[in-house]
C-alpha positions as a printed NumPy array, in Angstrom:
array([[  0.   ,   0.   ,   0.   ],
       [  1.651,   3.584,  -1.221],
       [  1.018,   6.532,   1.183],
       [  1.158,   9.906,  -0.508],
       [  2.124,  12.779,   1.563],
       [  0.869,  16.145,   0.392],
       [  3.222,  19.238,   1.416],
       [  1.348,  22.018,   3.795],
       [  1.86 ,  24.935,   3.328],
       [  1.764,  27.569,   6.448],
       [  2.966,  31.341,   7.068],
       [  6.574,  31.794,   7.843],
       [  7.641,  33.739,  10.862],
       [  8.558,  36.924,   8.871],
       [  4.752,  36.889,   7.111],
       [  3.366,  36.504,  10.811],
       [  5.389,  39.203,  12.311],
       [  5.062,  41.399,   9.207],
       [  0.922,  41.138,   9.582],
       [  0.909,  41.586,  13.611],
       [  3.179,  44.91 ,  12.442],
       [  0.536,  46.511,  10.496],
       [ -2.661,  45.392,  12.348],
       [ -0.891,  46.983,  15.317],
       [ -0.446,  50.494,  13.205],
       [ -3.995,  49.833,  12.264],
       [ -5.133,  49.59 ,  16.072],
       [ -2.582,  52.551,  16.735],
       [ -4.196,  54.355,  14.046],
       [ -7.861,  53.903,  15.411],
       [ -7.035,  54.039,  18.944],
       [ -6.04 ,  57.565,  18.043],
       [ -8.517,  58.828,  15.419],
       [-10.923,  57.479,  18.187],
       [ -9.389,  59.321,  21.094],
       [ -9.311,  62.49 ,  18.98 ],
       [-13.074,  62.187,  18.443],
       [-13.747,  61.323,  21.852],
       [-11.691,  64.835,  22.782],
       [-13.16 ,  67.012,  19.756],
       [-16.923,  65.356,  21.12 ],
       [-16.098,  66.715,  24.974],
       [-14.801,  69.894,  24.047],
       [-17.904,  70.403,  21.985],
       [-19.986,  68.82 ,  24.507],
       [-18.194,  71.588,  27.274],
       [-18.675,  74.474,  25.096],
       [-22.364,  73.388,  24.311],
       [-23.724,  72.776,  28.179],
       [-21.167,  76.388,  28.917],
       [-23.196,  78.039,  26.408],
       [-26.417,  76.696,  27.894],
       [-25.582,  77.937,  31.353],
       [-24.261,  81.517,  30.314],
       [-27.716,  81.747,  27.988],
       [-29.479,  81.243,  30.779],
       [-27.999,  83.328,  33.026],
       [-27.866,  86.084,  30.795],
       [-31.463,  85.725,  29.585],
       [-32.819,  85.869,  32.979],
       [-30.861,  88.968,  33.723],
       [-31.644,  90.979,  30.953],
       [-35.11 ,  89.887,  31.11 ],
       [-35.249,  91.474,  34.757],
       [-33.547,  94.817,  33.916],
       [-35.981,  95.009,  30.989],
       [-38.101,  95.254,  33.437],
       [-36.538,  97.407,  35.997],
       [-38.404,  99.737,  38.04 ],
       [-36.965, 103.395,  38.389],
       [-38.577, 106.256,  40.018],
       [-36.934, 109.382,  40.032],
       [-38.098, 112.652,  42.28 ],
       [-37.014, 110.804,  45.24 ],
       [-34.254, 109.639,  47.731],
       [-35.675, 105.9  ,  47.718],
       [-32.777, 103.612,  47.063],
       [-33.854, 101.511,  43.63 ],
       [-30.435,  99.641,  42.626],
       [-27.201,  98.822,  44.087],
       [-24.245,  96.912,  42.736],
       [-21.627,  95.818,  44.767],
       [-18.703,  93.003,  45.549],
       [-19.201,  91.056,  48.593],
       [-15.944,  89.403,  49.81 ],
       [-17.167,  88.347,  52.871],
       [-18.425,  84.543,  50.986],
       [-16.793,  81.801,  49.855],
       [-15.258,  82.311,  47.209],
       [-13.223,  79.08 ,  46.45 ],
       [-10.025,  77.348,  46.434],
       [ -7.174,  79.883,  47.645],
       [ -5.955,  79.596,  44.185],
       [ -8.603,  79.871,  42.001],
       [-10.828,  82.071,  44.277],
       [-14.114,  84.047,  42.484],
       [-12.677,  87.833,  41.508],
       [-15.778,  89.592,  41.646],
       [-18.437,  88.183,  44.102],
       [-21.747,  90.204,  42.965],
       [-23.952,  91.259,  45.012],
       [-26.656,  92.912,  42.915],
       [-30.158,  94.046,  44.02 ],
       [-32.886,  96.211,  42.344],
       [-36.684,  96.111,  41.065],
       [-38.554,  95.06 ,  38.6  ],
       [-41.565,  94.259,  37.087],
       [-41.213,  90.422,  36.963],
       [-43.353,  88.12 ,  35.025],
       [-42.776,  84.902,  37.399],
       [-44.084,  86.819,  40.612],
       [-46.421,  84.648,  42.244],
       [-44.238,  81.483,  40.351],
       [-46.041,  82.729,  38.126],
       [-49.382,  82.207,  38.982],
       [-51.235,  85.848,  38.017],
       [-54.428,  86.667,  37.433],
       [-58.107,  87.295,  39.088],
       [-58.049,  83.542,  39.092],
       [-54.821,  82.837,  41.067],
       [-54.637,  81.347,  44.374],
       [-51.354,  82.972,  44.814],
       [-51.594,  86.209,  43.34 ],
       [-51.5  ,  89.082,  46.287],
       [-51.436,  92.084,  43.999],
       [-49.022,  94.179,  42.443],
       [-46.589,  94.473,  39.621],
       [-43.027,  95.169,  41.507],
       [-40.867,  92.887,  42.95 ],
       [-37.544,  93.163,  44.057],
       [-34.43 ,  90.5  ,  42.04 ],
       [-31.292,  89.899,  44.491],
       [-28.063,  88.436,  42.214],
       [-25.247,  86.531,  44.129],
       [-22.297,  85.073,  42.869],
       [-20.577,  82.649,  45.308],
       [-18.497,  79.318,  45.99 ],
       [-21.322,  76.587,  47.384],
       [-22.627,  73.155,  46.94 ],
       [-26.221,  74.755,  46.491],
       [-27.354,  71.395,  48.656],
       [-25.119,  72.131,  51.276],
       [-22.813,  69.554,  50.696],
       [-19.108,  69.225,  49.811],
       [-19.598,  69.147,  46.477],
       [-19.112,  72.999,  46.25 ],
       [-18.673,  74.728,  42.318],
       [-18.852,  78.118,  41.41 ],
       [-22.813,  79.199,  41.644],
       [-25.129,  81.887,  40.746],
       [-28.487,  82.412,  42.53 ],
       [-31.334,  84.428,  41.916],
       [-33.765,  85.626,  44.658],
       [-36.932,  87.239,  43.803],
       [-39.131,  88.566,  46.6  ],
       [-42.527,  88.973,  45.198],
       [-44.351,  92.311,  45.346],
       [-46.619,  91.865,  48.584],
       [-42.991,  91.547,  50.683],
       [-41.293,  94.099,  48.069],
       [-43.722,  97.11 ,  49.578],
       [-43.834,  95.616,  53.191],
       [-39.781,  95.69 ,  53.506],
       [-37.647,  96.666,  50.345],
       [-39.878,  99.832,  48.456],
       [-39.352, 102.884,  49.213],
       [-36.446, 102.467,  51.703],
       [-33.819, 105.834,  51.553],
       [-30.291, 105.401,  51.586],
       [-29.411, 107.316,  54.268],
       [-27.942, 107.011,  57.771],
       [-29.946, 109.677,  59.355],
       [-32.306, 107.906,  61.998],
       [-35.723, 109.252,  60.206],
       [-34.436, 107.215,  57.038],
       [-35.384, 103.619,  56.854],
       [-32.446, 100.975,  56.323],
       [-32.3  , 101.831,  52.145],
       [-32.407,  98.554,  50.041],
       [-28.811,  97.498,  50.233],
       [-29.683,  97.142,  53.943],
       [-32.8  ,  95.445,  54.268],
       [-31.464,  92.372,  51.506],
       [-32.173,  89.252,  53.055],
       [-29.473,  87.187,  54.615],
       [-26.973,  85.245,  52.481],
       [-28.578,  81.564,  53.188],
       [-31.935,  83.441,  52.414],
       [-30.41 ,  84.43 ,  48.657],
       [-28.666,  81.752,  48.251],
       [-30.985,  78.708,  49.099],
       [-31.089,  75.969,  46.827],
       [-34.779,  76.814,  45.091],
       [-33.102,  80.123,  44.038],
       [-29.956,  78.588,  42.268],
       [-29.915,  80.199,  38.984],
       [-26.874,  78.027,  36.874],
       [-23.287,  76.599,  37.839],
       [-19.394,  77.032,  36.834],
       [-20.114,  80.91 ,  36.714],
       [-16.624,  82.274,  37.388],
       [-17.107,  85.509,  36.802],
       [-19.883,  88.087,  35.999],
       [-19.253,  91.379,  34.577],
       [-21.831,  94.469,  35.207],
       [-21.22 ,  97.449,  33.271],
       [-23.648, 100.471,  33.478],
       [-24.176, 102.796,  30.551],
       [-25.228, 106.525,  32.197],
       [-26.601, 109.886,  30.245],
       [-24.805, 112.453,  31.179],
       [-24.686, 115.881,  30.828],
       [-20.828, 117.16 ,  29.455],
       [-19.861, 120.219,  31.497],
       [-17.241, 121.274,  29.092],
       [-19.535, 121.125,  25.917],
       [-23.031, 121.489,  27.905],
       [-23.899, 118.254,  25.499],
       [-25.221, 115.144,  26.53 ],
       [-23.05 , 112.123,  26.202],
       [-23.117, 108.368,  27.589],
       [-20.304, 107.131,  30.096],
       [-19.756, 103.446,  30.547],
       [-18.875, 102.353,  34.4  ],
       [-18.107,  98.982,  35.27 ],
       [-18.432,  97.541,  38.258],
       [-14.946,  96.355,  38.155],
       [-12.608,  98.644,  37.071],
       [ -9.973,  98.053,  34.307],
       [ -7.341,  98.728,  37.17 ],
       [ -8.54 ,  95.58 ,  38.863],
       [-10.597,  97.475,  42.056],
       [-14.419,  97.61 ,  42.413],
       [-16.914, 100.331,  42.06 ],
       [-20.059, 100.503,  44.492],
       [-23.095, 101.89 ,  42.358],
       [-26.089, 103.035,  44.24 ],
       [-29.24 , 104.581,  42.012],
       [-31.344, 106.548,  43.719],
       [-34.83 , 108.64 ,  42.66 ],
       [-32.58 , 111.482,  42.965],
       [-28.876, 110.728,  42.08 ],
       [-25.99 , 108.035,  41.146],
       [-23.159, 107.29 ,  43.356],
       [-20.302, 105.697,  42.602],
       [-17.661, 104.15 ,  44.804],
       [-14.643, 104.743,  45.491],
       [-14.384, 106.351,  41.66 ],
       [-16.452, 109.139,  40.201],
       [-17.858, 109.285,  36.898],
       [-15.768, 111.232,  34.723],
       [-17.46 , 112.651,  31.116],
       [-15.019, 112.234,  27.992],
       [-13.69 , 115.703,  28.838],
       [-12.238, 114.181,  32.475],
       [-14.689, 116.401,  34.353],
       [-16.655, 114.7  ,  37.417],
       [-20.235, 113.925,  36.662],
       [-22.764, 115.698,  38.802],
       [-25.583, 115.44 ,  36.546],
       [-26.643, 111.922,  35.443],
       [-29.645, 112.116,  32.711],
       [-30.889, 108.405,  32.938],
       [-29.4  , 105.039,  33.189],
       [-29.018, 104.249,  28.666],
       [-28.107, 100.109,  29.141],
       [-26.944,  97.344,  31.035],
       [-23.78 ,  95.669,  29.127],
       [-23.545,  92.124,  31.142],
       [-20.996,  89.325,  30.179],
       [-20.747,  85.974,  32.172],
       [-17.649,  83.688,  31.963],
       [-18.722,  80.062,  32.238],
       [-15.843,  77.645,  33.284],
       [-16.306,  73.659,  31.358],
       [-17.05 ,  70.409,  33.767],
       [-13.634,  69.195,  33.341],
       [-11.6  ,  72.645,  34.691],
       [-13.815,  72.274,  37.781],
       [-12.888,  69.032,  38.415],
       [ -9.185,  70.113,  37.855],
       [ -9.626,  72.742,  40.278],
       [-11.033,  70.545,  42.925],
       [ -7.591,  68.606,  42.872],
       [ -5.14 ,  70.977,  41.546],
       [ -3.584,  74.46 ,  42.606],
       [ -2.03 ,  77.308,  40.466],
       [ -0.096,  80.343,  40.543],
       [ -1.981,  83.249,  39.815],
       [ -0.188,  83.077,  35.87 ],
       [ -1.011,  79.758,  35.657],
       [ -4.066,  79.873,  36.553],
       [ -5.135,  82.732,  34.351],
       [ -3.976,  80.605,  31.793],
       [ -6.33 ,  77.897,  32.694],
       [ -9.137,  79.537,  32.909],
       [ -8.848,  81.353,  29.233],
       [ -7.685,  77.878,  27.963],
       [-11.09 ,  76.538,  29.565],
       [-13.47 ,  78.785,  29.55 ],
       [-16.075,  80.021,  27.571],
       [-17.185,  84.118,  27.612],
       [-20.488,  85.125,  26.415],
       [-21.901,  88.966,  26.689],
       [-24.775,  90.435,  26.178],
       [-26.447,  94.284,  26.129],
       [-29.681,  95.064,  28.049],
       [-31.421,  99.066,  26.268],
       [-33.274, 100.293,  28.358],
       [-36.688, 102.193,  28.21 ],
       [-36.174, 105.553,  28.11 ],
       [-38.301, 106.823,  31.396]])
């Protein structure tokens, strides 16, 4: 009996090594192409749910100096702006650098939560209430999961005329606290049903006055922020009867002080919204102050907006 034996053929070692060579560039290749899309998809993802938060924010805002409530013909206290450093205001390192505290009135259209009407079970008359803005460091649950926070209190106008209208600024004793004074406390603003949107790092509040030009005898607008290019603070108070600004004057484009505002022209506001990763770097990671400027413009997203106002 004859036995043939056939040859079999097989892959050499060379063949073998050559095709684990290129399916591992091929892996390499989509590893990468996939981790790139996986970045490209957070960063859009960041910028996206940033965008989201600083609409908000801004909406809401404008929406309630649309509606702002002026009187003039008075010494009742109807706006103040102001930095409170007293809060938290975050790691030592990447700490909030301009804690608003922002109060004034207007006609709101969720007074009541919105219930309005000769039909509401809620509705206790009147059309003015009175907005308090605060900017601050807290885990709006009062945990210890703390992120930069924005909250929104809005006293509706029943309280408004029982404790915050018509309130001078003053110190003399006939002249009630004025409304900077009679703001409710900071776990009053700042309770959890008020909290507005997150990662808000910064909030910028520039005021756009009429003023009269002493020099020319024309009228003109001045822009004054609340923080100052040279890195202080101003304190604005509006009052039925003047504007006072703090520590700075307002100057008119001739560099004469201001002792006849016209009207307040527009509210310029700009929010800086920081992504979910930077505040989880933060929460683990300290910077110079260089660095961290850096980081912030490397992870942030800035978003602006301009609020006319009705001419009274």
């Amino acid at each position: 009996m004859k036995i043939s034996l056939r040859t079999r053929k097989g892959f050499t070692l060379l063949e073998l090594l050559t095709a684990v060579a290129i399916t591992t560039v091929i892996i390499a290749a989509l590893i990468g192409m996939t981790r790139m899309s996986m970045d490209a998809w957070k960063e859009s993802s960041d910028r996206a749910r940033a965008s989201r938060l600083a609409k908000e924010s801004l909406e809401v805002m404008a929406k309630d100096f649309e509606g702002m409530v002026l009187r003039t013909g008075n010494d009742y206290q109807w706006l103040y702006t102001k930095m409170d450093a007293n809060v938290e205001l975050g790691p030592s390192s990447a700490e909030i650098e301009n804690p608003l505290d922002m109060a004034f009135f207007t006609a709101a259209t969720d007074r009541y939560d919105g219930d309005l009407g000769p039909n509401s079970t809620k509705d206790e008359g009147g059309d003015i209430s009175t907005v308090f803005y605060r900017l601050i460091y807290k885990d709006q649950f009062d945990g210890d999961f703390k992120v930069y926070s924005l909250y929104r209190h809005l006293v509706n106008p029943d309280e408004t005329f029982e404790n915050h209208l018509a309130l001078k600024d003053g110190d003399d004793d006939d002249d009630a606290e004025g409304l900077e004074n009679s703001a409710p406390t900071e776990s009053v603003v700042t309770n959890a049903e008020n909290f507005l949107a997150e990662n808000v790092y910064n909030i910028t509040v520039t005021y756009v006055f009429e003023v009269l030009n002493t020099t020319t005898s024309q009228l003109e607008t001045v822009r004054v922020p609340v923080m100052s290019d040279q890195g202080g603070f101003n304190e604005i108070s509006i009052t039925g009867s003047e504007v006072t600004v703090s520590p700075n004057e307002i100057k008119d484009s001739n560099g004469n002080t201001v002792t006849n505002v016209s009207r307040l022209v527009s509210v310029e506001l700009g929010v800086l919204v920081l992504s979910d990763s930077a505040m989880n770097t933060l929460k683990h990671q300290s910077f110079t102050s260089d660095k961290f400027n850096e980081f912030v413009k490397s992870n942030s997203h800035y978003f602006t907006k301009s609020v006319i106002l009705p001419r009274p």
